[in-house]
C-alpha positions as CSV (number, residue, x, y, z in Angstrom):
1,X,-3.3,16.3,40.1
2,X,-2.9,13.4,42.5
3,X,-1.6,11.2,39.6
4,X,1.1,13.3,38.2
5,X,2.3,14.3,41.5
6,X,4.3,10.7,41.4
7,X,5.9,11.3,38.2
8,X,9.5,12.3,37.6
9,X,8.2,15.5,35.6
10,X,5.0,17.8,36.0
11,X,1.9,17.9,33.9
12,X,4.0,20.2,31.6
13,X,6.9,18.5,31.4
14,X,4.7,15.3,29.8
15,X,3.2,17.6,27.3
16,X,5.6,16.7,24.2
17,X,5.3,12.8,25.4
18,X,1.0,13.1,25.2
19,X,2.2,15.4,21.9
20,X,3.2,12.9,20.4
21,X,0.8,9.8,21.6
22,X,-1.6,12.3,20.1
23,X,0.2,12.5,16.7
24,X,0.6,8.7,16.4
25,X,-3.3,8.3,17.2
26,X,-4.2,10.9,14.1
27,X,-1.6,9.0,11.9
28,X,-3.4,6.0,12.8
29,X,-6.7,7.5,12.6
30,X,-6.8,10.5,11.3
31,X,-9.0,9.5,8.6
32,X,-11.9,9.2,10.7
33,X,-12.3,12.6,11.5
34,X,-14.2,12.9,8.1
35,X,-18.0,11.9,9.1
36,X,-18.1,8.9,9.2
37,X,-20.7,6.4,10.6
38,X,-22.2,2.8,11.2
39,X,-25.8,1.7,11.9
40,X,-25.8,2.6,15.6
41,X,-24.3,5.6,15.0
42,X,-27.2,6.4,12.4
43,X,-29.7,5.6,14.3
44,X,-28.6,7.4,17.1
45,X,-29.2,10.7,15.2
46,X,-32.9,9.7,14.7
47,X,-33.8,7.8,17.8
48,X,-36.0,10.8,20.1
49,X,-34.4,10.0,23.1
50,X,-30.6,10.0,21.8
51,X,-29.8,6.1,22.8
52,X,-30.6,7.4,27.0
53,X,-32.6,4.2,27.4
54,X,-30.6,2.2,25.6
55,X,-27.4,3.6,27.7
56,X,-29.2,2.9,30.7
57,X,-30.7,-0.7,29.8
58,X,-27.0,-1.7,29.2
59,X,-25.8,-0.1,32.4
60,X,-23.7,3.1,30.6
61,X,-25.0,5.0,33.4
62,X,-22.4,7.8,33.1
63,X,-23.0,7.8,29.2
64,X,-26.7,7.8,29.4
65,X,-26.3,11.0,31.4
66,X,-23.8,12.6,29.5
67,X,-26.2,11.9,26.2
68,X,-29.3,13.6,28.2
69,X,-27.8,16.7,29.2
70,X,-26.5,16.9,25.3
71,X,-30.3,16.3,24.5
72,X,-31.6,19.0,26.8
73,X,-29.2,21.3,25.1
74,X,-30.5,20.1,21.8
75,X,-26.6,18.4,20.6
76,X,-25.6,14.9,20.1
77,X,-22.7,13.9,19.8
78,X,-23.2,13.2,16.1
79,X,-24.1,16.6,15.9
80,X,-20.5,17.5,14.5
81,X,-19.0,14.0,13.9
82,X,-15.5,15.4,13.3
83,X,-15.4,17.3,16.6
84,X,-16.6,14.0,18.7
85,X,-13.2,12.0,17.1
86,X,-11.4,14.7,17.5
87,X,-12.0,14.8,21.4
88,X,-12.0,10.7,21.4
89,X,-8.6,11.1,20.0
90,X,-7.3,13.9,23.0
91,X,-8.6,11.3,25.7
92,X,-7.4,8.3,24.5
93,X,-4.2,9.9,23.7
94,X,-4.1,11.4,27.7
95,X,-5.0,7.1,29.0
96,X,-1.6,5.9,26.4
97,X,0.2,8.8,28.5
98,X,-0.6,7.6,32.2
99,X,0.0,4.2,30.4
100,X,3.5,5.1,29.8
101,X,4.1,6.9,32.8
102,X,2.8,3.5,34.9
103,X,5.9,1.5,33.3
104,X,8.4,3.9,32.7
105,X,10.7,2.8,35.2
106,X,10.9,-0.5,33.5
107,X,12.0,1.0,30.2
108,X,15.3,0.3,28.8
109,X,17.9,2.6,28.1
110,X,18.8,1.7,23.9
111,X,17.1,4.1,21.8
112,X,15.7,1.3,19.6
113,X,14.9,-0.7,22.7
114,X,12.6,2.1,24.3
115,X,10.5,2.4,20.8
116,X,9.9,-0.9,20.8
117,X,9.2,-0.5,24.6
118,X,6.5,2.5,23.5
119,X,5.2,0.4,20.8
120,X,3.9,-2.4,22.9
121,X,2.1,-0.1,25.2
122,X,0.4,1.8,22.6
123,X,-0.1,-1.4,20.7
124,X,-4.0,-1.4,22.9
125,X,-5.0,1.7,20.7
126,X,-2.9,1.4,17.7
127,X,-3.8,-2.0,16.2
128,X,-6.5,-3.0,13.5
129,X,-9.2,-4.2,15.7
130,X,-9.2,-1.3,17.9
131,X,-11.3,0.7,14.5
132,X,-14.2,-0.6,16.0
133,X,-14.4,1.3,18.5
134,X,-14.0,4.7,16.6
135,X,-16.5,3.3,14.3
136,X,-19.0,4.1,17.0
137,X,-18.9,7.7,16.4
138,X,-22.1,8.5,18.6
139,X,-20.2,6.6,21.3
140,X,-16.4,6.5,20.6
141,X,-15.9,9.5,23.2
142,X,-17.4,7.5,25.2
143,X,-15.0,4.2,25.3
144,X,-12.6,7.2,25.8
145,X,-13.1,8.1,28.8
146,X,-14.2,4.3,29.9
147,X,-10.2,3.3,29.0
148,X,-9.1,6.3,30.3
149,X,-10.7,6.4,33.8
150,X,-9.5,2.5,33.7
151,X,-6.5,3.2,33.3
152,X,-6.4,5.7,36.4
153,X,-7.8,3.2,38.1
154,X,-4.6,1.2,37.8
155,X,-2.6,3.8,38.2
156,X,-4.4,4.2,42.2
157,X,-4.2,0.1,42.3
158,X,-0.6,-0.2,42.8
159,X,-0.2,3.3,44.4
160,X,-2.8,1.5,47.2
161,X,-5.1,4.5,47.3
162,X,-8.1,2.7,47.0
163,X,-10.9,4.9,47.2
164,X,-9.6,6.8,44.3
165,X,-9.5,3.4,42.6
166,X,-12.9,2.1,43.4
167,X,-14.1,5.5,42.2
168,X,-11.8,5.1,38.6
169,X,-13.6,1.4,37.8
170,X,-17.3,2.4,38.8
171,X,-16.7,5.4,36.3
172,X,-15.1,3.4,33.9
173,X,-17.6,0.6,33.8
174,X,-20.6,3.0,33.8
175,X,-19.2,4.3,30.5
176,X,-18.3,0.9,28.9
177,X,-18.2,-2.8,30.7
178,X,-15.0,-4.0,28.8
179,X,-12.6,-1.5,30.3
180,X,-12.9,-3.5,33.8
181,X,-11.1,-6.5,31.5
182,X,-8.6,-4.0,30.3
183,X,-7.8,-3.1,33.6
184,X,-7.3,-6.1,35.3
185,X,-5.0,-7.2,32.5
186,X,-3.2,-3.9,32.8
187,X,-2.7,-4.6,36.4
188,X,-1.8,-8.0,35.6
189,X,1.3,-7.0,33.9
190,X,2.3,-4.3,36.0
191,X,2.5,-6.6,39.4
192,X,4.7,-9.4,37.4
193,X,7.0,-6.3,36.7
194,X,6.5,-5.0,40.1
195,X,7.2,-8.3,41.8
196,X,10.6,-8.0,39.9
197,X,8.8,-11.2,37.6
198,X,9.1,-13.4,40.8
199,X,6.5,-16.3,41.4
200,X,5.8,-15.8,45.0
201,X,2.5,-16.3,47.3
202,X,2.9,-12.6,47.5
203,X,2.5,-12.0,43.8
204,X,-0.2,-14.1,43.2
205,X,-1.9,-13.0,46.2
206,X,-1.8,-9.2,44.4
207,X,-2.9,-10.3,41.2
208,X,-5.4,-12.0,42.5
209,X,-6.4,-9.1,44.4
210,X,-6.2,-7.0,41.2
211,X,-8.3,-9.0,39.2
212,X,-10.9,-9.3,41.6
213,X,-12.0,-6.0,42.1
214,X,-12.3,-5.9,38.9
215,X,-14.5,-8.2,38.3
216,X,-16.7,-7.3,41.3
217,X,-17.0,-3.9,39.8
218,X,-18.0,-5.2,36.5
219,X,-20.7,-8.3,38.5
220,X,-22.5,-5.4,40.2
221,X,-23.0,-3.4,37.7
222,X,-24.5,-5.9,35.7
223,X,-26.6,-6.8,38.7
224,X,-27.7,-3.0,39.1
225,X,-28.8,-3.7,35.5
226,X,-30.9,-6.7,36.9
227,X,-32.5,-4.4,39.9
228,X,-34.1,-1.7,37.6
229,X,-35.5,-4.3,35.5
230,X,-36.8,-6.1,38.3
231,X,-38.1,-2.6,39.9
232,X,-39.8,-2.0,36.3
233,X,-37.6,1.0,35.7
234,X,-36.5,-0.1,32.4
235,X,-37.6,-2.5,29.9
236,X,-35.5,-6.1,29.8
237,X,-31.8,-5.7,29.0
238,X,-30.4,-7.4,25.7
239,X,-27.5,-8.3,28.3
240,X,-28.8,-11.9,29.5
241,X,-25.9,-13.5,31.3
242,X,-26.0,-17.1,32.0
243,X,-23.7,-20.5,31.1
244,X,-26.0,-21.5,27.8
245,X,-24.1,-24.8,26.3
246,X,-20.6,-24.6,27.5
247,X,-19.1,-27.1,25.2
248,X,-20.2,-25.0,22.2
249,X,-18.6,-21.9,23.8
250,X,-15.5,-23.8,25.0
251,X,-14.9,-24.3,20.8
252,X,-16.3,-20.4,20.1
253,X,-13.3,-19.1,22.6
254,X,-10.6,-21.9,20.7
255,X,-12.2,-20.6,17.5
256,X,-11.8,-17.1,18.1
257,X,-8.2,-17.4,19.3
258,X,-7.6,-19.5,16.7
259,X,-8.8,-16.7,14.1
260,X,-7.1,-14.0,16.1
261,X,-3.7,-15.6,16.1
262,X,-4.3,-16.3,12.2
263,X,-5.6,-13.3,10.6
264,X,-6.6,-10.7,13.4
265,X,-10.1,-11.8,12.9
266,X,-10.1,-11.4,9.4
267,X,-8.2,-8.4,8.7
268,X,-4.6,-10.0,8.0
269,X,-3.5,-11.9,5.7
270,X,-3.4,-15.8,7.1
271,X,-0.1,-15.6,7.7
272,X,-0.3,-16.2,11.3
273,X,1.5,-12.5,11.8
274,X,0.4,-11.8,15.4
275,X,1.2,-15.6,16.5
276,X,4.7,-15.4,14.5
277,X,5.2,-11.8,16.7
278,X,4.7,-13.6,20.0
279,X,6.5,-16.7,18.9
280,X,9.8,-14.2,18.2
281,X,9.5,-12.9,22.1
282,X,9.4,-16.4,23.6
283,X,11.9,-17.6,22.3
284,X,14.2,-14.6,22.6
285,X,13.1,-15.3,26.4
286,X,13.9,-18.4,26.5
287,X,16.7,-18.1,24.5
288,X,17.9,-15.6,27.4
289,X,17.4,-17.9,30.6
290,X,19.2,-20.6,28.8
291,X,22.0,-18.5,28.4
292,X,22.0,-17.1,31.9
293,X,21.4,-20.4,33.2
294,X,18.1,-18.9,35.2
295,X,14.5,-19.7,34.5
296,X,12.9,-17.8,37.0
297,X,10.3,-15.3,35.6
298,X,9.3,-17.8,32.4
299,X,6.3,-19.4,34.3
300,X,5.0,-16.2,36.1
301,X,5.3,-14.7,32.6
302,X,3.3,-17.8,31.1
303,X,1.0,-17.7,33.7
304,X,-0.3,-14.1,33.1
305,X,0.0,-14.2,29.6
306,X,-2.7,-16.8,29.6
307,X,-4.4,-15.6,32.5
308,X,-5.2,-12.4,30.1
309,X,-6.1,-14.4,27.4
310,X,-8.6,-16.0,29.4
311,X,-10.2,-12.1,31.2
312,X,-10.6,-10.9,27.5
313,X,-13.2,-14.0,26.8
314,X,-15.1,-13.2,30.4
315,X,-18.0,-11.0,28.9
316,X,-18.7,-13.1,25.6
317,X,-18.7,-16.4,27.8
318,X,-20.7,-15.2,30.3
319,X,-23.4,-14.1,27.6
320,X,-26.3,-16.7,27.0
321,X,-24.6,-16.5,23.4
322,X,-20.8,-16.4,22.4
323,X,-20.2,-12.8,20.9
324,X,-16.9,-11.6,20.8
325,X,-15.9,-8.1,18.7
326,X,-13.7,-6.5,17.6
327,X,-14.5,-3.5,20.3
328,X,-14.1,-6.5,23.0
329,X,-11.1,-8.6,20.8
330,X,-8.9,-5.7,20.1
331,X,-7.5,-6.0,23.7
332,X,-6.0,-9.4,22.0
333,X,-2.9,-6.7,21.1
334,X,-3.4,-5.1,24.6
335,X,-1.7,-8.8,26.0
336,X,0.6,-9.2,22.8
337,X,1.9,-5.5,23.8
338,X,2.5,-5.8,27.4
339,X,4.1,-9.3,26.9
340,X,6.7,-7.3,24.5
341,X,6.8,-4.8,27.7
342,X,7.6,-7.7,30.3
343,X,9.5,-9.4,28.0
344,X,12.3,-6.7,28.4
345,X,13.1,-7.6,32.2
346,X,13.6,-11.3,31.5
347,X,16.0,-10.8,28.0
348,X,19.8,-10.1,28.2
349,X,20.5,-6.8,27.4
350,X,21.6,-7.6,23.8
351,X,18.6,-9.0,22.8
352,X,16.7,-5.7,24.0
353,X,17.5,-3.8,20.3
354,X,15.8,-6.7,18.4
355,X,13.1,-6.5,20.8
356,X,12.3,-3.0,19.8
357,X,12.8,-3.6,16.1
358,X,10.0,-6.2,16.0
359,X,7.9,-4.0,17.8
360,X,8.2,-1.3,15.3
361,X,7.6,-3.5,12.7
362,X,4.6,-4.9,14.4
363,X,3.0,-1.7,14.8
364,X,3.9,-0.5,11.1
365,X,2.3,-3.7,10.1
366,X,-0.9,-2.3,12.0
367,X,-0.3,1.0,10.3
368,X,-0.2,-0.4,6.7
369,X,-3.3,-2.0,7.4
370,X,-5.5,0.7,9.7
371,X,-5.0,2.8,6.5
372,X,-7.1,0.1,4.3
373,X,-9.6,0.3,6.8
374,X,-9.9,3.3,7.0
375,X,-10.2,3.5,3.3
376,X,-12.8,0.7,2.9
377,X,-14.9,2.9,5.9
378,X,-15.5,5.5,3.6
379,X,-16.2,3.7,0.6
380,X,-19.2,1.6,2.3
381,X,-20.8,4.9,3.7
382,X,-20.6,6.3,0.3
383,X,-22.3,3.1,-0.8
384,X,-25.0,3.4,1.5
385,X,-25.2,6.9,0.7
386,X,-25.5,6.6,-3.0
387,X,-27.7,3.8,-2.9
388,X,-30.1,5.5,-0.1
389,X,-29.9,8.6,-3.1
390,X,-30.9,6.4,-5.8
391,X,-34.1,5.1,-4.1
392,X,-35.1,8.7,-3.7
393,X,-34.7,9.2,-7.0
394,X,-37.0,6.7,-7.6
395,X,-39.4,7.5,-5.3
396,X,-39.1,12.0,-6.3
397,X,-39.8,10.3,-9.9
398,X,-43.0,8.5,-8.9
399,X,-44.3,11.2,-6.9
400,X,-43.6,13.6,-9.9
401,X,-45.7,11.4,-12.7
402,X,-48.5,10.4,-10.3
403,X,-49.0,13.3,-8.1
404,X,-49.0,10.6,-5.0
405,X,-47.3,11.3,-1.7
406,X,-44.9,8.1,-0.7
407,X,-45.2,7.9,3.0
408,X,-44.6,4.5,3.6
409,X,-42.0,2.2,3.1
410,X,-41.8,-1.9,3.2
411,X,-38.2,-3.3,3.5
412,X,-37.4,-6.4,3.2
413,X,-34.1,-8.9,1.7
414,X,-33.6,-11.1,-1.4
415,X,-32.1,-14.8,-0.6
416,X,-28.6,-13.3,0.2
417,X,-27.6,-9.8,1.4
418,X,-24.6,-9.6,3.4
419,X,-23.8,-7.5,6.2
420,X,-20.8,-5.6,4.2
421,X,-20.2,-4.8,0.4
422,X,-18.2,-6.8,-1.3
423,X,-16.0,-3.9,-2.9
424,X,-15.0,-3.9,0.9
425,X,-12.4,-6.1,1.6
426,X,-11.5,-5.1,5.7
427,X,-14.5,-6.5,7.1
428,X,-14.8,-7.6,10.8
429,X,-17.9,-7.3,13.2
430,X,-19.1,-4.4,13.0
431,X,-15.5,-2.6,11.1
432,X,-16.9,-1.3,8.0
433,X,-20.6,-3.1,8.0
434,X,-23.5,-1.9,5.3
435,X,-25.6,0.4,7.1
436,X,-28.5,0.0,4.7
437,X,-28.9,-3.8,6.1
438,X,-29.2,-3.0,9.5
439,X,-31.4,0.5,9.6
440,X,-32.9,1.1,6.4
441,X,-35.5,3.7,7.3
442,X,-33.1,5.5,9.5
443,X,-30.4,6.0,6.7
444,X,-33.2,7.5,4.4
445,X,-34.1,9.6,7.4
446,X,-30.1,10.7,7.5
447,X,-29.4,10.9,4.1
448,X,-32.2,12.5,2.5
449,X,-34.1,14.0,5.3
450,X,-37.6,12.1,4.3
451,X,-39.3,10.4,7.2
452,X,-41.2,7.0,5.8
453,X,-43.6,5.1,8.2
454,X,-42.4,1.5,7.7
455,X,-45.3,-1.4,7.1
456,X,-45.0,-4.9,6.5
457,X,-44.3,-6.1,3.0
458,X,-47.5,-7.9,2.0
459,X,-46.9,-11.4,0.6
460,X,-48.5,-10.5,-3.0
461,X,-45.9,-8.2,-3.6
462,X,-42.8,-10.8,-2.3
463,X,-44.8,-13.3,-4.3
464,X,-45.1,-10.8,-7.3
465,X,-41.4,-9.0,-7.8
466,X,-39.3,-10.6,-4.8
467,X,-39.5,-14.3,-3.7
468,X,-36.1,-16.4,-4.8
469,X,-34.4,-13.4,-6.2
470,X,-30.7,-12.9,-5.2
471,X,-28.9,-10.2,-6.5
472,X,-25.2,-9.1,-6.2
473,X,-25.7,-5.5,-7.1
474,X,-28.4,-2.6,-6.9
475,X,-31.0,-2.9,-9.3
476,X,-33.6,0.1,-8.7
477,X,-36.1,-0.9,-11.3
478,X,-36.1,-4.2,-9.9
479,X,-35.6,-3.8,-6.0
480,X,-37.9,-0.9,-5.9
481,X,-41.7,-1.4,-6.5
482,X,-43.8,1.7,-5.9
483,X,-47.6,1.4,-5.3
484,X,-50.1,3.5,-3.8
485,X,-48.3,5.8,-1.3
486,X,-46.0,2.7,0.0
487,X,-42.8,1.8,-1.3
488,X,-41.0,-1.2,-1.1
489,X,-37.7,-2.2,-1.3
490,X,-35.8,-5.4,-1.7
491,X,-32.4,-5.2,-0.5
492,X,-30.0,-7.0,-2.4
């Protein structure tokens, strides 16, 4: 109760303001409550252990423990999909709330203004790239609590109780590594407001400060990672830090902006919207200090802005390889938002009502496009789905003529088989991938509730029925050869 006892209201009086952060999040996303799924989440309801070593191997701590007490209790949490985004929803809802409540005394007065004002903050879970995370169902409640305790952190940051603080990040990155980024960014933006957007050895000793911690947080836990491995209590991580060639990362990061800026990775138009939505709040900035005759502000503002930039590209550059998705990239909108948010205490006053109506448009933009994502999720699990159902088919019909069992099963690809479908059209990392690509076996497992032993696919049969084929759409009597009691499948 320590956080709310700053607040200008009690926990009850915040109720229809988490109401309704809750209501935008199921406009957004409501659509995911439906099962729903992508290839970790499918193999997460197969794997014996429910993903504990994996959590622990990539230093979830808090999540592999959460995910062993389920198992002991015989749940996961894709035991009821629906109920686990459902609960992700309620806590990300309750981190947009203490979100708000950080920067409300920075909010304007205009009607107009102050929706634009919410829009920017909610922009970090309300934009396009953000459906990465809740395609994770076996983990989204997870990232959940990782932003939310993130965000508390924050919240004890600038209120200088520390302890509480420390305790907030250690949570937070034991659930999910990327919230220590969010944080420090959050913090970012809260000190330039704080400091009254005055450049002073004060304010950047604070944000300095701010980041800092972060980053130690996030450094040992990663080094905790290295000290079970090296004590033999866990196999080698897949989370190998080091330089690698920095020149071909330095043009992966201007890549990556460059995409982000253009298309939001892929999922816009290349219209260059989200770079034409920051270019509209610079120069109503600038087109303010000109007019008040005072620049002060700009170049803390600047400073930052690109100072956030450079945090959310901290975990894919510090990788042996460049890998930056959209679960990492969405906070991208996270710095777009809060620069609308700063942007209100360095504009004149009546510039403040256009402010808000770009930000409304922004996030309708965001909106418009969430629901084809959404969309397109559902149609590629009912691909896999019917496609997984088809090979069954095939295999029930063998078994049926022959009186041969299938148990085994040998998978492998024809010249091209993408990592999406191509009646998909929202694609981006892992947004709306193919599940049969990735786990083959374990979608059979799922769907049809057969367990295969997989083998290798012996080179008579690739020569025989396989090698140089590339097909652009399932083809059962030609992807599926059954011999013996092994099956094998050529995914197109």
């Amino acid at each position: 109760m320590g956080i709310w006892a700053k607040c200008k209201t009690g926990l009850k009086g915040r109720l229809p303001q988490y109401m309704l952060n809750l209501l935008m999040l199921f406009i957004f996303w409501g659509g995911l409550l439906r099962k729903s799924y992508n290839y970790d989440t499918v193999y997460h309801m197969v794997v014996g252990d429910a993903d504990v070593v994996t959590r622990i191997r990539g230093g979830r701590y808090a999540a592999a423990l959460i995910d062993y007490l389920l198992l002991k209790l015989g749940l996961r949490t894709t035991s009821n999909i629906s109920v686990t985004i459902f609960l992700t929803l309620i806590v990300f809802a309750a981190a947009m709330l203490m979100m708000q409540i950080l920067f409300e005394r920075y909010m304007p007065d205009d009607i107009l203004a102050k929706a634009g004002f919410y829009c920017g903050l909610n922009l970090v879970f309300l934009n396009v790239l953000f459906a990465e995370l809740l395609m994770f169902s076996e983990y989204s409640i997870y990232f959940a609590f990782s932003y939310l305790a993130a965000t508390a952190g924050v919240f004890y940051f600038v209120r200088r109780r520390y302890l509480p603080m420390l305790i907030m990040y250690v949570t937070a990155v034991s659930f999910y590594q990327n919230a220590i980024v969010y944080a420090a960014i959050l913090a970012a933006f809260y000190i330039y407001l704080d400091e009254k957007t005055l450049l002073s050895l004060k304010a950047v000793v604070r944000e300095a400060a701010a980041v800092a911690v972060c980053m130690l947080i996030g450094v040992l836990d990663l080094l905790s990672i290295r000290v079970l491995e090296r004590l033999d209590m866990i196999p080698l991580s897949a989370k190998v830090s080091g330089m690698g060639n920095i020149s071909e990362k330095l043009s992966a990061v201007a890549s990556s902006f460059v995409s982000l800026n253009k298309n939001a990775a892929g999922i816009f138009p290349n219209l260059w919207l989200p770079l034409i939505f920051v270019a509209i709040i610079w120069m109503t900035i600038i087109y303010s200090r000109i007019k008040e005759q005072d620049f002060s502000g700009i170049i803390f503002l600047f400073i930052v802005c690109l100072g956030s930039y450079a945090l959310l590209y901290i975990i894919p550059f510090a990788s042996i390889d460049f890998y930056f998705p959209p679960r990492l990239s969405f906070c991208f909108f996270m710095v777009n938002g809060l620069l609308l948010v700063s942007s209100y205490a360095v504009s004149i006053k009546s510039l403040h009502r256009l402010l808000g109506m770009v930000g409304i448009l922004y996030i309708l933009l965001h909106f418009f496009f969430a629901g084809l994502i959404v969309s397109d999720h559902f149609v590629s699990n009912s691909l896999d789905e019917v496609y997984v159902n088809m090979l069954y088919d095939e295999i029930l019909r063998y078994e049926n003529e022959t009186g041969i069992e299938v148990t085994k099963i040998a998978v492998m690809k024809d010249a091209y088989s993408p990592s999406s479908y191509p009646q998909v059209n929202f694609v981006s990392g892992q947004i709306n991938e193919r599940v049969i690509d990735a786990v083959p076996l374990s979608i059979i497992q799922v769907v049809t509730g057969r367990v295969l032993e997989r083998v290798d696919m012996p080179k008579d049969i690739i020569e025989q029925y396989f090698k140089d084929k590339d097909w652009d759409y399932f083809s059962p009597k030609e992807q599926i050869v059954i011999e013996g009691d092994t099956a094998y499948w050529c995914i197109f």
